[in-house]
Every structure is written in C-alpha cells, then in structure tokens.
TORZA-936142 format. One record per atom (N, C-alpha, C, O): x, y, z; atom name. Coordinates in steps of 0.02 Angstrom, whole numbers, plus 32768, in hexadecimal, padded with zeros to 4 digits. Layout:
% residues N
node east=X north=Y up=Z atomo=CA $
...
***
This chain:
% residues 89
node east=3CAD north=90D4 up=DC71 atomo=N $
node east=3CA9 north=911B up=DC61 atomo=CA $
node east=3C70 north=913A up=DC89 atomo=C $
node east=3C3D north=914B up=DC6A atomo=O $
node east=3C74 north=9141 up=DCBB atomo=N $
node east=3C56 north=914E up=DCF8 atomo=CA $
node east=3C62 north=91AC up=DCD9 atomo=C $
node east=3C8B north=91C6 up=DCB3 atomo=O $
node east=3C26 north=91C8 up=DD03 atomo=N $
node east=3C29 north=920B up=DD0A atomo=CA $
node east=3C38 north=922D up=DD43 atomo=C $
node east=3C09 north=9221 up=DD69 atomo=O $
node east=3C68 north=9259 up=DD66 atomo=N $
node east=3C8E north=9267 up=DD92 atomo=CA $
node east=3C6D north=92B1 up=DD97 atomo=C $
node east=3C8D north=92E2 up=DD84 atomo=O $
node east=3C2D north=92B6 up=DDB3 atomo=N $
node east=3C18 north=9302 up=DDB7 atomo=CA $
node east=3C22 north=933C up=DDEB atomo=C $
node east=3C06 north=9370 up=DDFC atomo=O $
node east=3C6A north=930C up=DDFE atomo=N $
node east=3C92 north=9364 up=DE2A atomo=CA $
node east=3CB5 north=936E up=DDE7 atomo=C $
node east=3CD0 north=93A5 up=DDE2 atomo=O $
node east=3CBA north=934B up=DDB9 atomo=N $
node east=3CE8 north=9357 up=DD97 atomo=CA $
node east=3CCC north=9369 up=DD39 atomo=C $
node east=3CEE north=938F up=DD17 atomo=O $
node east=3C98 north=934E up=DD22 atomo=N $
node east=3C87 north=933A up=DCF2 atomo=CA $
node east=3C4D north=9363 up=DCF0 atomo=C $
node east=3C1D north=933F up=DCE1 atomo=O $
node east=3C3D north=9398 up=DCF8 atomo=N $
node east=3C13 north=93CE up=DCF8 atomo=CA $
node east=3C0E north=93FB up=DCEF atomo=C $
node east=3BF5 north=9417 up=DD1F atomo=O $
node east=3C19 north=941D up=DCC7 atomo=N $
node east=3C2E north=9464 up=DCA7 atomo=CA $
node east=3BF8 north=9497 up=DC9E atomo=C $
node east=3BCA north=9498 up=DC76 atomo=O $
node east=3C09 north=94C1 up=DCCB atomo=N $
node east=3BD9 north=9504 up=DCAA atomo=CA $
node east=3BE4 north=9513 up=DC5A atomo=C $
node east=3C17 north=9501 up=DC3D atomo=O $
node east=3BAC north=9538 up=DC39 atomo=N $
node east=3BB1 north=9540 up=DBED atomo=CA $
node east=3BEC north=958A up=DBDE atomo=C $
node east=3C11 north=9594 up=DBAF atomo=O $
node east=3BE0 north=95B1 up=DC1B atomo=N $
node east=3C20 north=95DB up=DC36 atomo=CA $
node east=3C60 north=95CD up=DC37 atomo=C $
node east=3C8A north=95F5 up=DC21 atomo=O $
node east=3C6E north=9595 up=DC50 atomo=N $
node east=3CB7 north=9575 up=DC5E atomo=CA $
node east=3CC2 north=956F up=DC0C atomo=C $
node east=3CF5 north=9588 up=DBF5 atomo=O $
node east=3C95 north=954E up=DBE0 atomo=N $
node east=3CAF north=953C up=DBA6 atomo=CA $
node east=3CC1 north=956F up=DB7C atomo=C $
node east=3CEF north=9574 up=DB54 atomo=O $
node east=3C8A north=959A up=DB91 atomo=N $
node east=3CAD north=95F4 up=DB66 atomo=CA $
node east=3D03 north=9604 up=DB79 atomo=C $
node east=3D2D north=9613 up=DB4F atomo=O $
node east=3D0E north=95FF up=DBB8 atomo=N $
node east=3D46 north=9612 up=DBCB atomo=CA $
node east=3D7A north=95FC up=DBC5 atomo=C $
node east=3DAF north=961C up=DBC4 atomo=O $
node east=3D6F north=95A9 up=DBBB atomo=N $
node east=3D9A north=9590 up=DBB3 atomo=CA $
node east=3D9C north=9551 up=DB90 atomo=C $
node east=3DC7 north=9528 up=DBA0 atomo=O $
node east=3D6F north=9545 up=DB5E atomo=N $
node east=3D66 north=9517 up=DB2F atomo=CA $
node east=3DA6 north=94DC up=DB32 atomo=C $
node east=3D98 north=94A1 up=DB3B atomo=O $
node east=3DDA north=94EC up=DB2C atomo=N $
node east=3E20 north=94BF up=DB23 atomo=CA $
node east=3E17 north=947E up=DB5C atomo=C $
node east=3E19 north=9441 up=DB52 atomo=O $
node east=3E0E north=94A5 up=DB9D atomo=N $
node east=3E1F north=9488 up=DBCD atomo=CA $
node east=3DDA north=9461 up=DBDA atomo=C $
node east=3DD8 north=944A up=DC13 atomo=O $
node east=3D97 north=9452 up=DBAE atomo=N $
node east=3D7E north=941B up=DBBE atomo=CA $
node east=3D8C north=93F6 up=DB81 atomo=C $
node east=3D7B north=93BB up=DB82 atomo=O $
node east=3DAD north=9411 up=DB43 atomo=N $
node east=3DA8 north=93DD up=DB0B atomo=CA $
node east=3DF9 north=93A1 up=DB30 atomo=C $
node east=3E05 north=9368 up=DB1E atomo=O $
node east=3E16 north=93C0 up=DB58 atomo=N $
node east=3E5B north=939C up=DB5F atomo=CA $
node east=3E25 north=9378 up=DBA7 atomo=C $
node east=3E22 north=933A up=DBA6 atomo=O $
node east=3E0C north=938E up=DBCD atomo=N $
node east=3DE9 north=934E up=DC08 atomo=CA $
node east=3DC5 north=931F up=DBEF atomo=C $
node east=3DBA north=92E9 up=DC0C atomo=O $
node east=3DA8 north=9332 up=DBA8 atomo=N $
node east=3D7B north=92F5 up=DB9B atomo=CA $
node east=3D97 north=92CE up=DB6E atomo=C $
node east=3D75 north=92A0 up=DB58 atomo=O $
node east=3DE1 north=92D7 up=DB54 atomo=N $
node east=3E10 north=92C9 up=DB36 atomo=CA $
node east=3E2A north=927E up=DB52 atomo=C $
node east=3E29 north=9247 up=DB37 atomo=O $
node east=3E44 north=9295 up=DB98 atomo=N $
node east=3E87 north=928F up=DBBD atomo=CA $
node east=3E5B north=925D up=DC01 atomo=C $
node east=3E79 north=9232 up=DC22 atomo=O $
node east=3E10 north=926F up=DC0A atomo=N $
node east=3DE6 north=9241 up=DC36 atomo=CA $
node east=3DD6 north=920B up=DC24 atomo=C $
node east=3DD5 north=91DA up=DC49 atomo=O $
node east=3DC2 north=920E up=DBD5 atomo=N $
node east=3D90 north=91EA up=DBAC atomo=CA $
node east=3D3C north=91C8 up=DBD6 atomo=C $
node east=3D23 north=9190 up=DBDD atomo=O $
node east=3D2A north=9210 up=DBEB atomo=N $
node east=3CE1 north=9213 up=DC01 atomo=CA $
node east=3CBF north=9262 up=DBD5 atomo=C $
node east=3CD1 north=929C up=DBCB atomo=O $
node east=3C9C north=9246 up=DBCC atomo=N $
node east=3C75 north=9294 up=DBB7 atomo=CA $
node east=3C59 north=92DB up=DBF5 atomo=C $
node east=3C5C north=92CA up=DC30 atomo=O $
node east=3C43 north=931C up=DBE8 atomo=N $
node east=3C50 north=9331 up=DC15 atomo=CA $
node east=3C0E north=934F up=DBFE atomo=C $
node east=3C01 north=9350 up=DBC2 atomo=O $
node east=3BE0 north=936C up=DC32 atomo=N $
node east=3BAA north=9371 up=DC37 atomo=CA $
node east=3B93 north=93CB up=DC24 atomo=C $
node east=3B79 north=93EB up=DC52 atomo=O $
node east=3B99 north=93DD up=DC02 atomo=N $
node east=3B85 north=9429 up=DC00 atomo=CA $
node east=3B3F north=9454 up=DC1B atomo=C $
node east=3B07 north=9447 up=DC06 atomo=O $
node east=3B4E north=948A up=DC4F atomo=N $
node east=3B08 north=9495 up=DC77 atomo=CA $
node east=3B0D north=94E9 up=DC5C atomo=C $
node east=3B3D north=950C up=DC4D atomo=O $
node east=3AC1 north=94F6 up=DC5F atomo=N $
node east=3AC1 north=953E up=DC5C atomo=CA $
node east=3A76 north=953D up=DC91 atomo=C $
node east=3A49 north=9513 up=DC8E atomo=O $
node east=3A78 north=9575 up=DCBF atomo=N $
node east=3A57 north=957B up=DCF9 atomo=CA $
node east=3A43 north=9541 up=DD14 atomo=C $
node east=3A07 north=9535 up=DD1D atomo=O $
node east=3A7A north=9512 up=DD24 atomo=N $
node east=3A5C north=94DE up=DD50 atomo=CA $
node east=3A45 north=949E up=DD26 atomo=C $
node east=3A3F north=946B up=DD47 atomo=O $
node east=3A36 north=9498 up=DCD6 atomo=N $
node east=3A29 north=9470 up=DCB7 atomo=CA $
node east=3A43 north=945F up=DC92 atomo=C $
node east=3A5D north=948C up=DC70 atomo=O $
node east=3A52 north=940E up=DC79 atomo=N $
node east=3A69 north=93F6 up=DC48 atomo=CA $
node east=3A6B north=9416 up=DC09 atomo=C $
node east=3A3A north=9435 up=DBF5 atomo=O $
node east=3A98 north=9412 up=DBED atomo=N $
node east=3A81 north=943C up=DB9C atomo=CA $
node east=3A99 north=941C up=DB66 atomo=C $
node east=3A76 north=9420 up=DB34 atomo=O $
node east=3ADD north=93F1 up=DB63 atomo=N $
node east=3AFE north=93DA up=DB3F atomo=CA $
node east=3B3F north=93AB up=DB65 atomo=C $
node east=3B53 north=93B3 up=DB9F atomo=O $
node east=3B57 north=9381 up=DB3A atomo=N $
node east=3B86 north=934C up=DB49 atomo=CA $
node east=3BBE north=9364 up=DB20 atomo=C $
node east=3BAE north=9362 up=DAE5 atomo=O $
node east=3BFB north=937A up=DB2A atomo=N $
node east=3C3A north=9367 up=DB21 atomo=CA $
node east=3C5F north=9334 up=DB18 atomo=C $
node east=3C79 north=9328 up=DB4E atomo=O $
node east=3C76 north=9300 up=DAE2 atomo=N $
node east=3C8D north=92C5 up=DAE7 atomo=CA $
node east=3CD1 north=92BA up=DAB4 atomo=C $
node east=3CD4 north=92DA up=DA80 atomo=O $
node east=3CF5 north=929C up=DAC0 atomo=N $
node east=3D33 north=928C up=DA8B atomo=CA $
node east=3D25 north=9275 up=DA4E atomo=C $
node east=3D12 north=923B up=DA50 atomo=O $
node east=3D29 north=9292 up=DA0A atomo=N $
node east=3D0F north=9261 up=D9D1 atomo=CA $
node east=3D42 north=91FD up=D9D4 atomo=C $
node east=3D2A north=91CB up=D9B8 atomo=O $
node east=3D6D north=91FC up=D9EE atomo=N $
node east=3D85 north=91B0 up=DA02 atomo=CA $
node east=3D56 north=9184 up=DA2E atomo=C $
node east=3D4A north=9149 up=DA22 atomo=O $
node east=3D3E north=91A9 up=DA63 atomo=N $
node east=3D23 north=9193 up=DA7C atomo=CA $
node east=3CB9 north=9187 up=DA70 atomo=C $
node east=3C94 north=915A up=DA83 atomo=O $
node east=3CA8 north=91D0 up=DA44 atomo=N $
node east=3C72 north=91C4 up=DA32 atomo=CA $
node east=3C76 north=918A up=D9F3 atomo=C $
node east=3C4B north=915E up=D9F5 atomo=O $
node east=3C95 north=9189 up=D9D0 atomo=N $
node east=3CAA north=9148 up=D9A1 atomo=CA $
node east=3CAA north=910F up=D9B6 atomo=C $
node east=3C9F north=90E8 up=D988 atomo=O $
node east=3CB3 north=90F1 up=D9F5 atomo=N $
node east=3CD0 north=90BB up=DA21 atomo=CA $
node east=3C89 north=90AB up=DA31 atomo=C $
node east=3C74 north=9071 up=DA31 atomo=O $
node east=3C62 north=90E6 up=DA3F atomo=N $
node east=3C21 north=90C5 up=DA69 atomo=CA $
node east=3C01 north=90C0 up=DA34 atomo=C $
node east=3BD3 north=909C up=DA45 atomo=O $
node east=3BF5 north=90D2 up=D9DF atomo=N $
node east=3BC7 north=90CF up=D9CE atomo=CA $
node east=3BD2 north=9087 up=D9A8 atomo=C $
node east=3B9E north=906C up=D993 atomo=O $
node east=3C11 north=9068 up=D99C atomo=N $
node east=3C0C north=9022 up=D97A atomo=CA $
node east=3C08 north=9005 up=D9C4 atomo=C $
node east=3BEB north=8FCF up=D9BD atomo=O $
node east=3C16 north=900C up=DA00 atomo=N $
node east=3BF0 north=8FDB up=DA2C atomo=CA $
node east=3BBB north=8FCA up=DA37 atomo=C $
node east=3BAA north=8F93 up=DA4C atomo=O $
node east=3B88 north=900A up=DA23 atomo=N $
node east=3B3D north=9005 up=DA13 atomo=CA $
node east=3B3B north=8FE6 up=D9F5 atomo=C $
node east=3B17 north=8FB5 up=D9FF atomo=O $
node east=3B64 north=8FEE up=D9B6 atomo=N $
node east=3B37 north=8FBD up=D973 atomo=CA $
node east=3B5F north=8F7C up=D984 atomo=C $
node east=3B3C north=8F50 up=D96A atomo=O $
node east=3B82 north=8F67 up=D997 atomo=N $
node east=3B95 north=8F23 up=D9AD atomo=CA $
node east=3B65 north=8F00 up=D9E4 atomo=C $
node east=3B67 north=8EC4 up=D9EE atomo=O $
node east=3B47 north=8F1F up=D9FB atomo=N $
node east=3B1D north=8F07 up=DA4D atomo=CA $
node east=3AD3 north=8EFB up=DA2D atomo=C $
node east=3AAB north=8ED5 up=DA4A atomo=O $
node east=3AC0 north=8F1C up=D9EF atomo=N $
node east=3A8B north=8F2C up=D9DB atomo=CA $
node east=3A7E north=8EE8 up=D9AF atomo=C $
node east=3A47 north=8ECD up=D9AF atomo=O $
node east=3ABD north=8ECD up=D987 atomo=N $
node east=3AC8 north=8E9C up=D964 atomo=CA $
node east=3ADB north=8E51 up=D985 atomo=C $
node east=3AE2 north=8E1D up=D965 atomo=O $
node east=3AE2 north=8E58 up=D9C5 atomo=N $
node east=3AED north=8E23 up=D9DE atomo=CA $
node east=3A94 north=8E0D up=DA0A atomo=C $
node east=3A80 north=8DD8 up=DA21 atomo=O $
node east=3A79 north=8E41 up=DA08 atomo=N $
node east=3A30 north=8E42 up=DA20 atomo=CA $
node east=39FB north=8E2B up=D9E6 atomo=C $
node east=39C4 north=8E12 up=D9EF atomo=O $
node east=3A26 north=8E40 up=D995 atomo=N $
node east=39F4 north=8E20 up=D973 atomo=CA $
node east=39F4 north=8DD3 up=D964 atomo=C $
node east=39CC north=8DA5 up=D969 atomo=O $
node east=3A2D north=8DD9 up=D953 atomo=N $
node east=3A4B north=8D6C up=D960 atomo=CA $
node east=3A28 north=8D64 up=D995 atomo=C $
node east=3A0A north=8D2F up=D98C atomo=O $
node east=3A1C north=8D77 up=D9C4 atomo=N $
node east=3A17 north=8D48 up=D9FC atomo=CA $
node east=39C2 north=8D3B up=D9F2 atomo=C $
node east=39A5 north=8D05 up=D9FC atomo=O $
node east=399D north=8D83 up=D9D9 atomo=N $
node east=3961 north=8D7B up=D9BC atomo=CA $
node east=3953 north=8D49 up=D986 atomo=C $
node east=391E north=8D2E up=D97A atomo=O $
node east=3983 north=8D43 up=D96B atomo=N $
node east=3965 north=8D30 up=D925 atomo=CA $
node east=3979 north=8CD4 up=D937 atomo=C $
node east=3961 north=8CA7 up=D914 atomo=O $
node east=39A2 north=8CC8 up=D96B atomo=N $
node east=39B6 north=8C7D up=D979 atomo=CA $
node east=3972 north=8C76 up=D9BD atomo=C $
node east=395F north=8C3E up=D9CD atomo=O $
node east=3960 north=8C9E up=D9D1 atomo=N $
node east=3917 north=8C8B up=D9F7 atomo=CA $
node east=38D5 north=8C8E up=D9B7 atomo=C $
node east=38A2 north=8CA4 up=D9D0 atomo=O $
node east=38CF north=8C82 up=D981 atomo=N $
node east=389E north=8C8E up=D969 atomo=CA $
node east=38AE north=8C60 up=D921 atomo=C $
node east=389E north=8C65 up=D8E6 atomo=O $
node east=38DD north=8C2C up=D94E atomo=N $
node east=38FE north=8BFF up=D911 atomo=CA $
node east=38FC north=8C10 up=D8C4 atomo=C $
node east=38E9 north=8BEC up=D895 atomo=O $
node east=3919 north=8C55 up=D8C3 atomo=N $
node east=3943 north=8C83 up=D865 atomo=CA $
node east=3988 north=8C71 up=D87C atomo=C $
node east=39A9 north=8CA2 up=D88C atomo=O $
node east=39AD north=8C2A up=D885 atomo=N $
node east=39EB north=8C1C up=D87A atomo=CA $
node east=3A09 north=8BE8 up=D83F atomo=C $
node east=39E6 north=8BC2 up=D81D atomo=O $
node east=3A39 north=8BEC up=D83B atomo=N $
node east=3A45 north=8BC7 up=D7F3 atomo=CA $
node east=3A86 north=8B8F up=D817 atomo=C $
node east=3A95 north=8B85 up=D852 atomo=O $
node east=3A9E north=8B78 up=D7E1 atomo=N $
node east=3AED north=8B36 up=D7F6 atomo=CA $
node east=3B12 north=8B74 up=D7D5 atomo=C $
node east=3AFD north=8BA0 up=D7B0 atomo=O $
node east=3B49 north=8B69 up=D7EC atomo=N $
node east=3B89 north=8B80 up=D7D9 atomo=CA $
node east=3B92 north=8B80 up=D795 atomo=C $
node east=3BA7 north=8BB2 up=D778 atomo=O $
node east=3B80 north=8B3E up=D772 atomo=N $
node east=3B8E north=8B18 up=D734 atomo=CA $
node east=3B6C north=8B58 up=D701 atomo=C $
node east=3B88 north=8B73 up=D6D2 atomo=O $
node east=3B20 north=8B66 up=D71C atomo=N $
node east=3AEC north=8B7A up=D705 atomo=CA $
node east=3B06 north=8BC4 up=D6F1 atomo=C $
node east=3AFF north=8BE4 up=D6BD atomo=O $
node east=3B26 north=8BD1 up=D72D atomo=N $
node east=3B40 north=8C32 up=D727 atomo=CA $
node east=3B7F north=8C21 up=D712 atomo=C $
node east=3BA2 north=8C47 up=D733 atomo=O $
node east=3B93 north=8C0F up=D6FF atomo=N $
node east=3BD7 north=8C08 up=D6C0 atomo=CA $
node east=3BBB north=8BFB up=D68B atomo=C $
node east=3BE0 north=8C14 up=D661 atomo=O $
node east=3B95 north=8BE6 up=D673 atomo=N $
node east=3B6F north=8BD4 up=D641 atomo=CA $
node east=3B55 north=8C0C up=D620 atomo=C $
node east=3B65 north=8C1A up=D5E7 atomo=O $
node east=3B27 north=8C35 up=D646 atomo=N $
node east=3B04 north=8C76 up=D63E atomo=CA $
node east=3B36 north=8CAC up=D62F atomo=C $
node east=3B28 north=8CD7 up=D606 atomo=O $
node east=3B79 north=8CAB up=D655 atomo=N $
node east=3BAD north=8CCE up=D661 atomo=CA $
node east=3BDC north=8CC8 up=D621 atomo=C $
node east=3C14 north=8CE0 up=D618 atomo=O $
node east=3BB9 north=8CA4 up=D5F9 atomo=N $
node east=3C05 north=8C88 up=D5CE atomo=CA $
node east=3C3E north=8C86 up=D5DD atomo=C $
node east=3C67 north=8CA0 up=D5B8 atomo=O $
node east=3C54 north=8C63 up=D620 atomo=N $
node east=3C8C north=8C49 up=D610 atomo=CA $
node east=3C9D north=8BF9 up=D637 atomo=C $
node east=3CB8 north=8BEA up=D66D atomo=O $
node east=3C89 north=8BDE up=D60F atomo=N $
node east=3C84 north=8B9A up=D5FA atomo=CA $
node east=3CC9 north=8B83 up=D5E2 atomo=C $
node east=3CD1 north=8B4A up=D5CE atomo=O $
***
C-alpha cells in the first residue's frame, strides 16, 4: 500500500467539490489519500476496511514483539504449563 502521489494527493478543495470521488479512490485503491491545503499536509483519507486491517496488524506485530521479548528475558512457560493456567486440561 504504497502511496501514488500523482495520484493520492488531494487538495482540501478537490474534497469540497467532490467528496464522492475520493471516498470511491480510496475505496477502490485501498491506499489512503493525502489531504493538502496550501501546499501542506492536513489530513489522511482512508477506507474504514482498510483502516481496520492496519490497526489489528499493529496489534498483531506489537504482540509478536512482546513474545519475542518476553522469550529473550526467559518469561516462557511449557505448553503443559499454559493449559494448565488456561484451564483446559
């Protein structure tokens, strides 16, 4: 999901005028689209499918960083141990 900025750049103008036609590009791209007013960033446009998508990938990437923390700092258990804890034995 690369950003395509001949394409993915929107004046805050364009969105007055024509609101539809970036909610269906950021729809139909599945990239978010960059909103500018005089030349500067102002806001992001994004698909709620797709802002949903990135935010449990966060928390999946975030959780595979803490295991990996917590198995460098030997906080790991047996299998046996987390079924046990888990009740279901």
């Amino acid at each position: 999901m690369s950003t395509k900025f001949s394409q993915d750049v929107v004046p805050l103008t364009d969105l007055k005028i024509n609101p539809g036609r970036v909610v269906k590009q950021v729809a139909e791209a599945h990239r978010p689209v960059l909103l500018t007013s005089r030349g500067r960033g102002v806001a992001v446009v994004q698909s709620v499918s797709d802002y949903e998508e990135a935010v449990e990938e966060r928390a999946f990437m975030r959780a595979v960083v803490a295991g990996l923390a917590d198995l460098e700092a030997d906080r790991e258990v047996s299998l046996a141990e987390a079924k046990a804890r888990l009740g279901l034995e």
